[in-house]
N, C-alpha and C positions, 0 to 999 in steps of 0.2 A: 632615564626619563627627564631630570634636569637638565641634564645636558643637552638635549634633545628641545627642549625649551629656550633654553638660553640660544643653543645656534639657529634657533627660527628668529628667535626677536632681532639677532644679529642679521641676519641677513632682510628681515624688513626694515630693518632702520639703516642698513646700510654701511655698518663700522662694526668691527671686529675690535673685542675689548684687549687691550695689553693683559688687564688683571679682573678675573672674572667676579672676580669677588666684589669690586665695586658697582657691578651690573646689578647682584646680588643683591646689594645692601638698597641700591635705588629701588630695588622690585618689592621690599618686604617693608609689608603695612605693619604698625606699632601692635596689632593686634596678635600676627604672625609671631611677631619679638617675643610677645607676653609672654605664647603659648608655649614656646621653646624657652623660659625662661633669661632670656635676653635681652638686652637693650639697644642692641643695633639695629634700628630701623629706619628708614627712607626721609626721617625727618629733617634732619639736617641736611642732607643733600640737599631735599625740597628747598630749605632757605636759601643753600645756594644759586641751586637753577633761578630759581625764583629773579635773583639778581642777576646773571648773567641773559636770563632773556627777555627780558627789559632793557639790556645794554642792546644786545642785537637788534630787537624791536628797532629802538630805537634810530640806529644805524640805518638801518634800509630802510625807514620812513624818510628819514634825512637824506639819504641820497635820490629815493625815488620822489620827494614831493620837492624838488628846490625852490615852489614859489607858495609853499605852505607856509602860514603864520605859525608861530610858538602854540597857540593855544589849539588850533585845527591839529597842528601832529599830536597833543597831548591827547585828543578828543580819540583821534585815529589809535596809539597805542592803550588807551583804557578800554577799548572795545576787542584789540589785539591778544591781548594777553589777559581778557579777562577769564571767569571762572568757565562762562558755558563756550568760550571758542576754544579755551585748552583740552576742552572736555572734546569737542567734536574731534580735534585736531588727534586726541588718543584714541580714538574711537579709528580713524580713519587705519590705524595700526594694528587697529585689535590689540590693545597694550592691556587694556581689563583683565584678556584671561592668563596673562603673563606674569601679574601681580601672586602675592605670596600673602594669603589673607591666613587669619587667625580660622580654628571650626565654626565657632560662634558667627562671625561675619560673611562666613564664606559663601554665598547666595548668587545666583542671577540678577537678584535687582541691586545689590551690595557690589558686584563689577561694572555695572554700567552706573553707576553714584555718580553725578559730576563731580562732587566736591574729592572723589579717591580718584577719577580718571585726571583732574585737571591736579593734584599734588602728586599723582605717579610722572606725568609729565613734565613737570618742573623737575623731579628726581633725574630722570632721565639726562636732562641739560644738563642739570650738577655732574653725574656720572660721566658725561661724555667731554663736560671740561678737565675735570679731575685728570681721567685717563688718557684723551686727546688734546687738551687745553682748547684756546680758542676756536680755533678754526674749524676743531669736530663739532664743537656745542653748533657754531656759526653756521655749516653746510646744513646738518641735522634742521635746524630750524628753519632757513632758508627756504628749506624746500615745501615747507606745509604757507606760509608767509606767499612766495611764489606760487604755490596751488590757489589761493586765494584770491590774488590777483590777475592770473589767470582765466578764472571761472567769472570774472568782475563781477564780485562780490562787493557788495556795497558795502561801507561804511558808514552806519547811520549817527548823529548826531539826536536822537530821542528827545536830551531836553529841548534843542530850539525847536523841532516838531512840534512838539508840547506846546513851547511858549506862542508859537506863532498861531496856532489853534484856539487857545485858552486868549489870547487877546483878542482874538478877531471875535470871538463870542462870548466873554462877559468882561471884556475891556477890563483885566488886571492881569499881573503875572501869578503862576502857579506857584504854593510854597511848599519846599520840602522839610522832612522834619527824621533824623534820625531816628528811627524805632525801637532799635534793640542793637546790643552790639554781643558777639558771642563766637566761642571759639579760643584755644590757645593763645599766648600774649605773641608766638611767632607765626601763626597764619589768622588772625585776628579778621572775622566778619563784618558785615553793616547790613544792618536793614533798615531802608528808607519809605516814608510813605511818602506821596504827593496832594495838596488837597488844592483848593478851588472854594472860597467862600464855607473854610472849615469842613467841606465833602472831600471824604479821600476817593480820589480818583483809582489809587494804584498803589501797589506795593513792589519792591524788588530788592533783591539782595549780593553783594559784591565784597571786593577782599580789602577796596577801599569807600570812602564818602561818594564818590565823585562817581564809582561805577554800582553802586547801591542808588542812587540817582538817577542813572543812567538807565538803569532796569523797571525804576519803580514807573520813570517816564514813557519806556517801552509798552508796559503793561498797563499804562493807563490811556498810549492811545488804543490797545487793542482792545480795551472792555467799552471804550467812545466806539467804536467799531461796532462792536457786536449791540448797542443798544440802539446805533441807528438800524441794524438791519430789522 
């Protein structure tokens, strides 16, 4: 039955593992570990991928925007790699029901989590530099990156949205304000509000400032949305 798991994920992602075991260790949630008395879980991979595809990101922003500013590619990979596009990006694999959950967690609404579908997929990248190094973490990733662009998918920029909105109609800028910060010190959260003359417009949450910003901005032009309708 594992095995039988493992050679499906294998063949939707495309790469056959040297050592199965590292596929393994990316697939099993900390809660899995517990339950089996263990400490090998998908954690430290996560940190890795985490880094490695943010290099990639990065890379093919850089090669595909040559007449983008410093500050537009950084705008483009904080929306890239943030929490709910890794989340879709796993989703697109069915990688949820792949995962190796504790009994306690183990639910339909607990595999579609963004916050477990978007740290299985960082795993994943880890796992497949580990065993392939570069170039597998690099294809792997490529290809959801290229689906994106492909489908042209927009990349939105929410705060200037925001700002251009909120000056045209009460002539000042919107202020953000850190709300909460929460989580592990190595996958560490943000939740940010937005306010307007002390009204908070919006809330949202990210793995940094700048994409907790970015969310809370999102969500505060959709609630300006729904009160002009």
């Amino acid at each position: 039955m594992l095995n039988n798991s493992l050679e499906k994920l294998q063949k939707v992602i495309e790469y056959k593992f040297n050592n199965l075991e590292v596929l393994i260790t990316a697939l099993t949630h900390k809660s899995y570990a517990s339950d089996a008395g263990s400490k090998n879980c998908n954690e430290r991979m996560e940190f890795l991928g985490d880094s490695i595809l943010s290099a990639v990101v990065v890379e093919v922003l850089y090669n595909t925007f040559p007449d983008e500013s410093e500050g537009k590619l950084s705008q483009y990979k904080s929306q890239i790699v943030s929490a709910a596009n890794l989340s879709r990006w796993a989703k697109l694999i069915d990688l949820g029901s792949f995962i190796f959950l504790g009994k306690g967690e183990d639910t339909p609404t607990a595999r579609n989590r963004e916050s477990l579908l978007c740290d299985a997929f960082e795993a994943i990248v880890g796992a497949l530099y580990i065993d392939g190094g570069l170039e597998a973490a690099k294809k792997f990733v490529s290809k959801f990156f290229d689906f994106n662009l492909a489908q042209g998918v927009e990349i939105t920029d929410y705060k200037s949205r925001l700002q251009e909105s909120v000056q045209s109609e009460y002539k000042r800028l919107p202020q953000y304000e850190i709300l909460k910060e929460f989580g592990p010190d190595h996958n560490k959260q943000f939740e940010a509000g937005v306010y307007v003359k002390n009204k908070l417009l919006g809330t949202g949450a990210g793995r940094t400032k700048k994409e907790a910003q970015q969310a809370a901005a999102k969500k505060a032009i959709e609630n300006t949305k729904k009160t002009e309708k």
